[in-house]
VOGU-3710 file (C-alpha; in Angstrom, 3 decimals, decimal comma):
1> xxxxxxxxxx> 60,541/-2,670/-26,337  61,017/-4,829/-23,295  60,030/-3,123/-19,581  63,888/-2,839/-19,233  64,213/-0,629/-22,347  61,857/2,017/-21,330  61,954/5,550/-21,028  59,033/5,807/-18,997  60,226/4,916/-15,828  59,197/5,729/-12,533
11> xxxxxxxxxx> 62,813/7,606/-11,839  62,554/9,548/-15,092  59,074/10,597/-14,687  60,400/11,766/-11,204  63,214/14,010/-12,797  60,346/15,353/-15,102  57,733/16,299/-12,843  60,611/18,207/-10,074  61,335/19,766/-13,511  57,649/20,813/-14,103
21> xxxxxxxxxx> 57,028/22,041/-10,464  60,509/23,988/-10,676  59,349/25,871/-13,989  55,530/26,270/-12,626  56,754/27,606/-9,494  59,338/30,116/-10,987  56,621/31,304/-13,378  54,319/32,038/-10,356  57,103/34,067/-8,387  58,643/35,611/-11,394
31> xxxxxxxxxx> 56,034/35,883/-14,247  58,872/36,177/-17,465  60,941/33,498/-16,168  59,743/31,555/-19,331  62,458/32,622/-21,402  64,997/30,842/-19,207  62,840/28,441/-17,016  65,590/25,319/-19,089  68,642/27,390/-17,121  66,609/27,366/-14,067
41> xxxxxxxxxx> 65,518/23,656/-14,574  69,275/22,785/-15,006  70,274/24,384/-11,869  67,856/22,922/-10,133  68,590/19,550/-11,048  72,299/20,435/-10,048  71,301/21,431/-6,535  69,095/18,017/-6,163  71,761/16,350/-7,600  74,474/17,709/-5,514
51> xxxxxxxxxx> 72,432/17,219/-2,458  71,012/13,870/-2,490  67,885/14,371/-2,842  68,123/13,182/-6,489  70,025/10,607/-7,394  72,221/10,081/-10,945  70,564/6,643/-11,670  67,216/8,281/-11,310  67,666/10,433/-14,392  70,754/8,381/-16,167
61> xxxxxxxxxx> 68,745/7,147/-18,501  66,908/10,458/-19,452  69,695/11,747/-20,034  71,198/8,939/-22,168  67,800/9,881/-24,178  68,014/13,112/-24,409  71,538/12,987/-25,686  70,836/10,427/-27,912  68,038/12,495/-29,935  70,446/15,549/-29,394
71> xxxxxxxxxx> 70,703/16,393/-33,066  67,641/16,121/-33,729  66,598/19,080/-31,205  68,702/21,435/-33,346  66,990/21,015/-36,680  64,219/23,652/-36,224  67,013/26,272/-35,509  69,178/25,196/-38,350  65,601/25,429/-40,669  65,318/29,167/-39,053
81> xxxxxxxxxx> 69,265/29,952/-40,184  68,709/28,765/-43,660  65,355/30,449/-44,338  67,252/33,647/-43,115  70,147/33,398/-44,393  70,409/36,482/-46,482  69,994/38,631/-43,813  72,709/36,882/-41,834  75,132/37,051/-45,138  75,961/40,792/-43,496
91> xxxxxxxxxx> 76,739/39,375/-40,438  78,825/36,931/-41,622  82,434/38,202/-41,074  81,603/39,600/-37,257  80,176/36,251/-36,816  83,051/33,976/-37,547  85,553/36,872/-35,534  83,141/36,105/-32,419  82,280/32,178/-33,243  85,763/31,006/-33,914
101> xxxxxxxxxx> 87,648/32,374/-30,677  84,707/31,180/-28,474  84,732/28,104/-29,864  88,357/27,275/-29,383  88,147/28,388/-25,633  84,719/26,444/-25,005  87,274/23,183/-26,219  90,282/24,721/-24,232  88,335/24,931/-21,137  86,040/20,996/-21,872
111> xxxxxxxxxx> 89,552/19,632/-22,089  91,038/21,081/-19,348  88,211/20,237/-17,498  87,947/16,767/-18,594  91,749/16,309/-17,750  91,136/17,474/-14,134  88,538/15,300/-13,573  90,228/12,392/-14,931  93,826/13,413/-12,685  90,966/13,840/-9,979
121> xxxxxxxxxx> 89,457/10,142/-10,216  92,988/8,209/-10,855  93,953/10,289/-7,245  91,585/9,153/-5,742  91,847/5,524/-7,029  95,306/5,562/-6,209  94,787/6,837/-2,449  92,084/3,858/-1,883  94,487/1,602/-3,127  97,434/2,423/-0,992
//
């Protein structure tokens, strides 16, 4: 890999190490905040980002990584499912009742989403341009 194909960048080891202190610092004030220290993380990183004080081409390419090897990061929970899976067999039925209707409204609400954001941005390109 050349220097320009990295991952290990200066900007990405900054994303990781605000990360770090975040998670350190909410296990110090909270003690069980382990459990959810990613949501906290990702919060975080929306407040810096919203703010300014980090900037979406310092962690772009993280998190053009992290996507990429997104699959991957599911396998040990998909190897958990199948070794358990005749204990979930009960649960099947309630399962799909609750998975399916979620599902559809986690799409409903991405595309409507996606829509307004797009309407948003050609708004805004259109008000520049007049």
């Amino acid at each position: 890999m050349s220097g320009g194909d990295s991952f290990v960048k200066k900007e990405n080891i900054h994303a990781i190490s605000v990360s770090i202190r975040a998670h350190i610092g909410f296990l110090l004030c909270r003690g069980s905040a382990a459990r959810c220290a990613s949501v906290y993380g990702l919060l975080l990183l929306l407040l810096a980002l919203c703010s300014g004080i980090v900037r979406p081409e310092q962690v772009r390419e993280t998190g053009l990584f992290l996507t990429g090897i997104f699959p991957l990061l599911f396998v040990p929970a998909a190897a958990g499912v199948m070794e358990l899976w005749a204990e979930l067999g009960v649960m099947l039925l309630p399962a799909v009742i609750a998975i399916v209707p979620v599902t559809v409204l986690v799409f409903a609400a991405a595309g409507r989403t996606t829509q307004a954001l797009i309407h948003r941005k050609e708004k805004t390109q259109n008000e520049i341009s007049v």
